[in-house]
C-alpha positions in Angstrom: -13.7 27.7 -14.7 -15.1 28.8 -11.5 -13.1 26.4 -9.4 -9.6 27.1 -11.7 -10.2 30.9 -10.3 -10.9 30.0 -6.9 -7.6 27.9 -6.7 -6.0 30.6 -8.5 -6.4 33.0 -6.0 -5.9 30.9 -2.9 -2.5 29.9 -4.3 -1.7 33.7 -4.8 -2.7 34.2 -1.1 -1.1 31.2 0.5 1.4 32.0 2.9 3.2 28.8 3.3 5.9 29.7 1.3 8.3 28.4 4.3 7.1 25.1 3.8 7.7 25.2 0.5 11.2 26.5 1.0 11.8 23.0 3.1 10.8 21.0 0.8 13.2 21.9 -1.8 16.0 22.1 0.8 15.5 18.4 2.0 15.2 17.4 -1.9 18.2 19.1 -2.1 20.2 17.4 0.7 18.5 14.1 -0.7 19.9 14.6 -4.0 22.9 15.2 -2.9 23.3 12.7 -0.7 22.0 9.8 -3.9 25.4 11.2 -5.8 27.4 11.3 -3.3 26.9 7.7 -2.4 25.7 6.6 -6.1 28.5 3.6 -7.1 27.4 2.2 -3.9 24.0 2.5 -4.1 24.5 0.7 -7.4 27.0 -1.9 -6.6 24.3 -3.0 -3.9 21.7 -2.5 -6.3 23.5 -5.0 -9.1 24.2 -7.4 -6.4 20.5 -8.0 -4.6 19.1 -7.8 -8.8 21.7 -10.5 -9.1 20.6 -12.8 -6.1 16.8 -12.0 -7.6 17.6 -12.9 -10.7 19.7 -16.2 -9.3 16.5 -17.1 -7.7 14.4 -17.1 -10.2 15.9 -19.2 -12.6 16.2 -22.0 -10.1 13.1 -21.5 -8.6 11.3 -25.1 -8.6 7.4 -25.0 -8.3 5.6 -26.9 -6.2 
């Protein structure tokens, strides 16, 4: 319980906050950027799953 506290109270007096603030921002920009581009992101997704898949069912062992 000790150690809950302690963190507690360094988290209230942590003044990173700009870091923080970054992080969401380039999450945001990230996001953003995965639905902007999304239909090809998964048309290329589909098509390498494809060749993978093509592969495996005519994969001969050794």
């Amino acid at each position: 319980m000790k150690k809950f506290k302690n963190f507690s109270k360094n988290l209230l007096k942590n003044k990173r906050g700009q870091g923080a603030t970054e992080y969401i921002l380039l999450l945001v920009v990230v996001v953003a950027l995965v639905m902007l581009f999304k239909d090809k992101i998964k048309s290329t997704m589909d098509g390498k799953i494809g060749e993978l898949s093509e592969k495996i069912t005519n994969f001969q062992g050794e």
